[in-house]
Backbone bond lengths (Angstrom), bond angles and torsions (degrees), N, CA, C in turn:
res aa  C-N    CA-C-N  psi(-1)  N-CA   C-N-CA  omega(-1)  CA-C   N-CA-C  phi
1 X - - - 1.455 - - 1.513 108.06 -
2 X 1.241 114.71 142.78 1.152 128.33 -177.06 1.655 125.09 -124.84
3 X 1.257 105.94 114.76 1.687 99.37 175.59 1.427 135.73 -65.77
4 X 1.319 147.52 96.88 1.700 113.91 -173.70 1.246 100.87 -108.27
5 X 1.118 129.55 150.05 1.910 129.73 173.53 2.020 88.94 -115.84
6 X 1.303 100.40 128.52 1.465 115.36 168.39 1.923 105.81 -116.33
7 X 1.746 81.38 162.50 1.926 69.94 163.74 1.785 102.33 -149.67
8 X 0.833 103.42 147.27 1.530 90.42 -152.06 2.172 94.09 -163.28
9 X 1.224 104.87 152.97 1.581 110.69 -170.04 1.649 101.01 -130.72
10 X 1.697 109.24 140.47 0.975 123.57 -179.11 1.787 98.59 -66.15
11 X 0.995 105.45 153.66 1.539 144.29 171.76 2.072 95.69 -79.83
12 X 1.385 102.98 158.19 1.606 133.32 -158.87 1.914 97.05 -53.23
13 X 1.777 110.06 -44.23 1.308 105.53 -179.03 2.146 99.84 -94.49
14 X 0.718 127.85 46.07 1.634 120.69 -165.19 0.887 130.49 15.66
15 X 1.433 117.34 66.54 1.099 124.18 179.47 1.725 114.68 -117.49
16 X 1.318 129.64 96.57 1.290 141.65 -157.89 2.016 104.38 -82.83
17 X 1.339 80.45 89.06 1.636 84.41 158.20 1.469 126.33 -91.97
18 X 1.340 99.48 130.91 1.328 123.81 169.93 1.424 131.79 -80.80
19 X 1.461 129.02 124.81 1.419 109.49 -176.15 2.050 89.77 -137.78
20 X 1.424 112.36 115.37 1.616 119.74 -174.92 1.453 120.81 -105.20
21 X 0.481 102.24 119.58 1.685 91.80 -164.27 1.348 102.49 -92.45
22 X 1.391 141.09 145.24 1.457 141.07 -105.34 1.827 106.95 172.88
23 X 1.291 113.00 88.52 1.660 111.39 177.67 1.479 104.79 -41.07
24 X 1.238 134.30 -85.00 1.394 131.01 176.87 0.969 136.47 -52.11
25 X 1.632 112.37 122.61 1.458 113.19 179.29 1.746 102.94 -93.68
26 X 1.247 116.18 168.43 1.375 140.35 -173.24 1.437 114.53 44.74
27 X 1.391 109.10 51.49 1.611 116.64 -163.95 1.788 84.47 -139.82
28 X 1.992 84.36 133.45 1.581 89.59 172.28 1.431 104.38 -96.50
29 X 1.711 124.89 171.00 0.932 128.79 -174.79 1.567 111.68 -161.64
30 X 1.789 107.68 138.20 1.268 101.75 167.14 1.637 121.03 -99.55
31 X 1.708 97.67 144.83 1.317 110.05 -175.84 1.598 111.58 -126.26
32 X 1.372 91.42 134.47 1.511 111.94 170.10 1.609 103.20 -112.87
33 X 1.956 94.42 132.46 1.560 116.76 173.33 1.309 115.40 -78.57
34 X 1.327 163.24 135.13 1.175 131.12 141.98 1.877 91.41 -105.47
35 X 1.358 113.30 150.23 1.334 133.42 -176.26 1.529 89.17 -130.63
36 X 2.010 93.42 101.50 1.722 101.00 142.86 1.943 120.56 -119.87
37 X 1.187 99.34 132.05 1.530 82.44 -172.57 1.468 114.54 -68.39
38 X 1.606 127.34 173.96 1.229 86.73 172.53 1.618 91.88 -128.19
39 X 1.265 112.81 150.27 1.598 129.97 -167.59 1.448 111.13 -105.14
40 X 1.351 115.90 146.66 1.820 112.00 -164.40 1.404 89.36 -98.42
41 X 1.214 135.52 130.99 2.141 130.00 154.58 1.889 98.75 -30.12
42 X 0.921 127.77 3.83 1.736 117.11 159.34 1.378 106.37 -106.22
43 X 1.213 118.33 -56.71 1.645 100.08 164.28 1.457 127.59 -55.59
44 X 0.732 99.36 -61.93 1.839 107.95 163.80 1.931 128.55 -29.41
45 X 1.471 102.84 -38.77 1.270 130.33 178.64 2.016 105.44 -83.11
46 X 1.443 112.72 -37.97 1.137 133.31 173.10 1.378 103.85 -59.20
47 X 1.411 134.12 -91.33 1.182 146.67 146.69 1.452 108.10 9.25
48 X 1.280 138.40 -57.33 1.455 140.39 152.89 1.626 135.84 -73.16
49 X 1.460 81.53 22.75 1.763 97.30 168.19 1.894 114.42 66.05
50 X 1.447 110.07 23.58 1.178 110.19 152.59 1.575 130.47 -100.62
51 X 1.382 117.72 159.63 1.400 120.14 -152.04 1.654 96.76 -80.27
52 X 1.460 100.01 152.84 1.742 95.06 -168.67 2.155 103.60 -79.40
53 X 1.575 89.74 134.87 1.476 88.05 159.39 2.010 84.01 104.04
54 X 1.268 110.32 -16.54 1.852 103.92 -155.38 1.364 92.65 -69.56
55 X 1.415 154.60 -41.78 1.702 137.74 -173.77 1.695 90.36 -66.70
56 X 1.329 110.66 -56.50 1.587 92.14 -168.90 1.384 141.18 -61.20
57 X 1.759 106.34 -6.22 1.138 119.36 167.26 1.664 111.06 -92.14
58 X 1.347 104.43 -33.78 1.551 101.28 -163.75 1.827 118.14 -83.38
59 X 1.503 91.20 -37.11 1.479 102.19 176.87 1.548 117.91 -39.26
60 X 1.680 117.77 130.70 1.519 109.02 -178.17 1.354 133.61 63.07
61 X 1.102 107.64 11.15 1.769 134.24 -177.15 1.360 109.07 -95.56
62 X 1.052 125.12 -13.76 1.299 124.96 160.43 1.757 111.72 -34.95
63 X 1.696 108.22 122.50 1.904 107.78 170.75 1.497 99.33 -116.66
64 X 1.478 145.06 -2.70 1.124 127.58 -151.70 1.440 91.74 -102.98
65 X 1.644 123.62 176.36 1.438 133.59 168.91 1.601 96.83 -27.13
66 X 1.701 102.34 155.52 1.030 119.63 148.41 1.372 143.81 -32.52
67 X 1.644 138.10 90.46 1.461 112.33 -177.73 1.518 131.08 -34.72
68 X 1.520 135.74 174.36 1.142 121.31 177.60 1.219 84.32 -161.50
69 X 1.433 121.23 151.83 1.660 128.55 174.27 1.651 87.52 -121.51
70 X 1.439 90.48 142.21 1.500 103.91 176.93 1.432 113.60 -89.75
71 X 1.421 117.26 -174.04 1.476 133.39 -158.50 1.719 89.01 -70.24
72 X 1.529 108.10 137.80 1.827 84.54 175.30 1.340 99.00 -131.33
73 X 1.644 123.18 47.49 1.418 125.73 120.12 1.753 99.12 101.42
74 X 0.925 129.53 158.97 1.728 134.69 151.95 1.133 106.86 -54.09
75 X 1.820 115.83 123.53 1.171 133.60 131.43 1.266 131.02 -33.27
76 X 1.724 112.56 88.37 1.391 99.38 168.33 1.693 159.23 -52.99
77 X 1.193 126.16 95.26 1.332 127.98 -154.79 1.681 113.37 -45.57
78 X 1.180 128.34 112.64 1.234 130.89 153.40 1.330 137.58 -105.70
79 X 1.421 111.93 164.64 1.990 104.83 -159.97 1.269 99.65 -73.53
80 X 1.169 135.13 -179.58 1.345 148.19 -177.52 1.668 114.56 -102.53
81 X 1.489 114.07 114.34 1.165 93.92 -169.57 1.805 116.63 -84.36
82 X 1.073 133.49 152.25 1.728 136.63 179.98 1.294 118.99 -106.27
């Protein structure tokens, strides 16, 4: 058995042609499709009701002082539960 991963885009009516290229000739073979589309983090980000382009504009855009995280205190000791 042999794995191949292709990547390849449907045509105007969606119709996804395949072309595999295959050491043996006159050999039948079974094939399994899996169909994942693949989605860009802007579509993806879209899809969840954010505005298109907004990480790529906003990311690292920060102009004000430096952030700073404050002291975040002793870990309180607790028993171990069994």
């Amino acid at each position: 058995m042999q794995t191949v991963t292709l990547q390849s885009q449907t045509d105007s009516d969606g119709i996804l042609h395949l072309n595999v290229p295959v050491d043996l000739v006159n050999t039948e073979f079974k094939v399994t499709v899996m169909l994942q589309p693949i989605i860009s983090n802007s579509q993806a980000s879209e899809k969840l009701g954010w505005s298109p382009g907004f990480f790529e504009k906003t990311a690292g855009a920060w102009q004000g002082e430096p952030l700073t995280r404050d002291e975040q205190g002793e870990y309180e000791q607790r028993e171990a539960l069994l």
